[in-house]
C-alpha positions as CSV (number, residue, x, y, z in Angstrom):
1,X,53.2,75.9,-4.0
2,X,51.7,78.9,-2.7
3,X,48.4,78.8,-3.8
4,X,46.4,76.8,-0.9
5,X,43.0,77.1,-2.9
6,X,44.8,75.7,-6.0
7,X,46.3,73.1,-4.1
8,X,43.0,71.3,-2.4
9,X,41.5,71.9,-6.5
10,X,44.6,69.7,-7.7
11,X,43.8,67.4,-5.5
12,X,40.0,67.2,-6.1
13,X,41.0,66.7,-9.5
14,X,43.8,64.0,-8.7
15,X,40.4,61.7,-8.1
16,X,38.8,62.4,-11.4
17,X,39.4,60.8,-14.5
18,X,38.5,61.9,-18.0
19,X,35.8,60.3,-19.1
20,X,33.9,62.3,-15.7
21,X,35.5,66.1,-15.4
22,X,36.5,67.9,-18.4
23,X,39.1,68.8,-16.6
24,X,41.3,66.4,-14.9
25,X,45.4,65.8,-14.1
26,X,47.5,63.2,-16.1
27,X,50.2,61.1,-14.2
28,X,52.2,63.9,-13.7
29,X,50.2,65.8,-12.5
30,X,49.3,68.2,-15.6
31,X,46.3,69.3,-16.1
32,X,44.3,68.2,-19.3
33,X,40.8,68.4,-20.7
34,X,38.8,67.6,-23.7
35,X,37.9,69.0,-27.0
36,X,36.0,67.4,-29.8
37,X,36.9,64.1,-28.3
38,X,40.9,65.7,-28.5
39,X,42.6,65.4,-25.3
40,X,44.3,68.8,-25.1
41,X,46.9,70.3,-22.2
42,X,48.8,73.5,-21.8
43,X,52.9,74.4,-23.1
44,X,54.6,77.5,-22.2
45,X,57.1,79.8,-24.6
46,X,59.2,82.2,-22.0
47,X,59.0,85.9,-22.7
48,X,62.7,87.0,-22.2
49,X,64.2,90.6,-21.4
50,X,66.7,90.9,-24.4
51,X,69.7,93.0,-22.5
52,X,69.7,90.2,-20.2
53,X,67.8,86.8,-20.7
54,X,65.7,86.8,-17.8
55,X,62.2,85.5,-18.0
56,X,59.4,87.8,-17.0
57,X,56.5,86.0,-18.4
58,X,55.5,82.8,-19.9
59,X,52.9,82.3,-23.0
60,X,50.2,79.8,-22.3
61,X,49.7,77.6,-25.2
62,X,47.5,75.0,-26.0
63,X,48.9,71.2,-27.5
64,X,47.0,68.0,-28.4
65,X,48.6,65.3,-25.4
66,X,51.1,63.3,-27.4
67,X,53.8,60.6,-25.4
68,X,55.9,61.0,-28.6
69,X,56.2,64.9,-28.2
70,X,54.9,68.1,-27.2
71,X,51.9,68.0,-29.3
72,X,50.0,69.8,-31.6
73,X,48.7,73.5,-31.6
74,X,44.7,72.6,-30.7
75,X,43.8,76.0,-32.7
76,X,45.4,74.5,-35.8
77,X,43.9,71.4,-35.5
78,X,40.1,72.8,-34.9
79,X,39.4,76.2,-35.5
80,X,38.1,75.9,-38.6
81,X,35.7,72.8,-37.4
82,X,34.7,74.8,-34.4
83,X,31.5,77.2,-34.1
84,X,31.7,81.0,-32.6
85,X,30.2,79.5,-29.7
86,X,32.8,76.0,-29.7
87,X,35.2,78.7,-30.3
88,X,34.4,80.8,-27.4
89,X,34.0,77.2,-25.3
90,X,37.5,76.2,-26.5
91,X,39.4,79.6,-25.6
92,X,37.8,79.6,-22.3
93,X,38.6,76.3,-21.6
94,X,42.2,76.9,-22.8
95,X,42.6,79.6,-20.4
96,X,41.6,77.7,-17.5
97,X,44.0,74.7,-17.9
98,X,47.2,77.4,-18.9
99,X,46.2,79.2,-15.5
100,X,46.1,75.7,-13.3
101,X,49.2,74.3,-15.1
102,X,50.8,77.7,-14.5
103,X,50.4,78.7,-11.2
104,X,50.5,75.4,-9.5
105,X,54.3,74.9,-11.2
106,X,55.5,79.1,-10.3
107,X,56.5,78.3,-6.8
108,X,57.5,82.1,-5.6
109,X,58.2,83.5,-9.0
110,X,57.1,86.8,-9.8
111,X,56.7,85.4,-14.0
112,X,53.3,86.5,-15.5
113,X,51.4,84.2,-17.8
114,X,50.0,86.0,-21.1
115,X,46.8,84.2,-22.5
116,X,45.6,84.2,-26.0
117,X,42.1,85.6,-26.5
118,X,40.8,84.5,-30.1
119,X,39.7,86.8,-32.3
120,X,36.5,85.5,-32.6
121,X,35.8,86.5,-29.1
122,X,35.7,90.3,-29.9
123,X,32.2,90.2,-31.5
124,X,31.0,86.7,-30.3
125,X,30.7,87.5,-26.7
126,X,28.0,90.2,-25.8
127,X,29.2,91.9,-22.9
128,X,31.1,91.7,-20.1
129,X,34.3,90.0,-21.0
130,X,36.9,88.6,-18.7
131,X,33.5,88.2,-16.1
132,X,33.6,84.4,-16.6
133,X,37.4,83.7,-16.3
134,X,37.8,86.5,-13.3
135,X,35.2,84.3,-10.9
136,X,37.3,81.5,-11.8
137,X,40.8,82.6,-10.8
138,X,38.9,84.3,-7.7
139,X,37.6,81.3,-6.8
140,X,40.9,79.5,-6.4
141,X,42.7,82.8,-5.4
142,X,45.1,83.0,-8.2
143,X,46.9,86.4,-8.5
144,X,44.4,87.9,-11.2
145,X,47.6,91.1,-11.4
146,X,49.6,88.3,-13.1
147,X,48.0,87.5,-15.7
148,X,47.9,88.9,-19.4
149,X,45.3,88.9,-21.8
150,X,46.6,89.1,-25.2
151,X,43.9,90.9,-28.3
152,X,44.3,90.3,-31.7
153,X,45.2,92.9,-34.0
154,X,42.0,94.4,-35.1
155,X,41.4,96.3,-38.6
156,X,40.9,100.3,-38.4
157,X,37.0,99.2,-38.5
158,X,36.9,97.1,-35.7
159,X,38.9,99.6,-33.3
160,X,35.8,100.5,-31.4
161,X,35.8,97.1,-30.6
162,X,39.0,96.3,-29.5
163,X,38.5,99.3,-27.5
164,X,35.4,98.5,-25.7
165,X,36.5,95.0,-25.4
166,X,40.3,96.2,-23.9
167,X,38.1,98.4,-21.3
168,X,35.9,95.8,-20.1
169,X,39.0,93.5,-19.6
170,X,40.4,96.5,-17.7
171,X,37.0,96.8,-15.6
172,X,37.4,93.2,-14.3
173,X,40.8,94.0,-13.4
174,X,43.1,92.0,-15.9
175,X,46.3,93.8,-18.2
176,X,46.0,93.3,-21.4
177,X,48.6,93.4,-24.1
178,X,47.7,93.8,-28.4
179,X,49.0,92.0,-31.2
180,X,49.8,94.2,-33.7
181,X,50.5,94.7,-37.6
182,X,53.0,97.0,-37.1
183,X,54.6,100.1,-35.4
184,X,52.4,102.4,-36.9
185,X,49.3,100.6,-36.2
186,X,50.7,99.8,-32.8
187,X,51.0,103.7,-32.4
188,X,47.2,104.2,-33.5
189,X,45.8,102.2,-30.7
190,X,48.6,103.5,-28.2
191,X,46.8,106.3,-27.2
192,X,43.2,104.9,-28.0
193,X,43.5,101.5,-25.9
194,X,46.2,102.6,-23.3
195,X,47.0,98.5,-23.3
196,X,49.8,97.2,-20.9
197,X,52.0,95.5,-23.6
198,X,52.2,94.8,-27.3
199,X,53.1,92.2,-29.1
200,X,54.6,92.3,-32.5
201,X,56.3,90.3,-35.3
202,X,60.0,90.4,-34.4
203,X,60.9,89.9,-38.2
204,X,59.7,92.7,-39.1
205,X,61.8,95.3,-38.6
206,X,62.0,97.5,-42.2
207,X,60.1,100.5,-40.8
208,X,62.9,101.9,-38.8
209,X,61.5,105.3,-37.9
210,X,58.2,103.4,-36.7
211,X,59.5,101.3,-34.6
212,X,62.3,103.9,-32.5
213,X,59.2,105.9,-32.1
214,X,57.1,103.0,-30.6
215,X,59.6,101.9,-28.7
216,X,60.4,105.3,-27.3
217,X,56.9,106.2,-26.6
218,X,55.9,102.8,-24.7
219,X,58.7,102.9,-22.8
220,X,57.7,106.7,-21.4
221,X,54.2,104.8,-21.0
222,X,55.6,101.9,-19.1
223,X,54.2,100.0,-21.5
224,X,56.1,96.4,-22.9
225,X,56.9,95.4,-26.6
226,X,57.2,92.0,-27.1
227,X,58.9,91.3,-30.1
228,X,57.5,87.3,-31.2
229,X,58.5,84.9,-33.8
230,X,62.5,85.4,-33.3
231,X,63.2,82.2,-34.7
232,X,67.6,82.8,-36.4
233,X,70.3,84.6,-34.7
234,X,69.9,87.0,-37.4
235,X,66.3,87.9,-36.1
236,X,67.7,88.5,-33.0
237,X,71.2,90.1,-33.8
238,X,68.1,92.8,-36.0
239,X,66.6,93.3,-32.9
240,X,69.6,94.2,-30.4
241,X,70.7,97.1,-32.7
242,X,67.2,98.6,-32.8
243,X,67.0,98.3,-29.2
244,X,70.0,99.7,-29.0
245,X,69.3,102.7,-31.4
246,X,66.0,103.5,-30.0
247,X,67.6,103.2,-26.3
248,X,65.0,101.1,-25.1
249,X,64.5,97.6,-23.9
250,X,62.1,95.0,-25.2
251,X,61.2,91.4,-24.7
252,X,61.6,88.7,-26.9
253,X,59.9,85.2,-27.7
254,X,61.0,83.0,-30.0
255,X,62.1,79.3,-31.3
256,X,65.2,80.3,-31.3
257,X,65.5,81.1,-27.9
258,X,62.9,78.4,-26.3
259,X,60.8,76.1,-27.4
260,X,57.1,75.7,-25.8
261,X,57.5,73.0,-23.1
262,X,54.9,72.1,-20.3
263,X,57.1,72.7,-17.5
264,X,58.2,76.4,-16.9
265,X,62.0,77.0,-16.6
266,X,63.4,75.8,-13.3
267,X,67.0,77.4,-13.5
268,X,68.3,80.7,-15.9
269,X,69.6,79.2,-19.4
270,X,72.4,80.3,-21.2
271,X,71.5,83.3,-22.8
272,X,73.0,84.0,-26.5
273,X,76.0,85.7,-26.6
């Protein structure tokens, strides 16, 4: 590990035990915390370059601790029981255990970890987002550069908001990337938002024009695509020809390819042929 900060944390934490920290590490060593009396902990989806296969990021996810599997989504399970202010409590909380159980497994990789922000977040904080999770990774030196905040896609009416909200999170130093609708809408906050990455549905691919154009113009931006949800080989065979039509690379997440596990990859898998 290369993170010496991290390192003497994790072993402050080794000591604690749940009932005492929300925050504390299990057996083997992950961490975990607590959610409406759910014991929650953090599983990552690569983000793979689709010429080649390599892994340039990871998606930080959170799961309900299960021995039988890899658990449940926690958003799933409680967003609908949770407050704006649980809400805000449970993202921030979420981002915190997927940047300990990250960084203290990365080693020397260069991979960047993209974080959800929940869309309740937008309006529910008041100012100054990113403040509180920024002094956190600064106080256990963790490469803030590496990390990814990922916005919701916003309506047309709340595009002053994802705007503001995308240039506070650029004011404390963190990329950011958007979920988007579409190519078109992806292409109206292009410009607006200047965001380091989007992320889009990787099934759907019927606006042709839309997405050559996005793909064209992000790529003079040196801005990603991320192309999500590629779940049959048909989803990704759909996605090779675009890229190669548009003559532009894009990343790719997906079931298909990888399925959200707690440890990050340790060796290059076989990439589809």
């Amino acid at each position: 590990m290369s993170f010496p900060i991290l390192q003497k944390y994790l072993a402050r934490l080794s000591d604690a035990t749940g009932a005492a920290s929300s925050i504390w590490l299990d057996h083997e060593g992950k961490a975990q915390g607590r959610f409406f009396n759910c014991t929650m902990t953090s599983a990552f989806q690569p983000l793979r370059r689709l010429d080649s296969g390599e892994v340039l990021a990871y998606e930080g996810l959170a799961r309900s601790v299960s021995a039988q599997d890899q658990g449940l989504s926690l958003w799933k399970l409680l967003d609908h029981a949770a407050s704006d202010d649980e809400s805000i409590e449970l993202d921030r909380l979420c981002r915190v255990l997927h940047a300990i159980n990250f960084f203290r497994q990365t080693g020397d990789s260069p991979a960047d970890l993209y974080l959800n922000v929940h869309d309740r977040l937008l309006s529910a904080v008041s100012s100054n987002h990113g403040h509180a999770f920024r002094r956190i990774l600064d106080a256990l030196e963790l490469p803030l550069e590496r990390v990814v905040l990922q916005l919701p896609a916003a309506t047309p009416q709340q595009s002053w908001l994802l705007h503001y909200v995308a240039d506070n999170y650029r004011r404390n130093g963190f990329r950011f990337a958007v979920n988007a609708n579409s190519p078109r809408d992806a292409l109206g906050v292009l410009d607006r938002s200047r965001p380091d990455g989007f992320k889009l549905d990787g099934r759907e691919l019927q606006d042709k024009a839309g997405w050559t154009e996005l793909l064209q113009r992000c790529a003079a931006a040196r801005v990603e695509v991320v192309c999500k949800r590629v779940e049959t080989p048909q989803h990704l065979t759909a996605l090779r020809e675009l890229s190669a039509a548009a003559g532009v690379s894009l990343l790719v997440q997906g079931y298909l390819l990888d399925e959200p596990r707690a440890a990050l990859m340790q060796a290059p898998a076989r990439w589809a042929a």
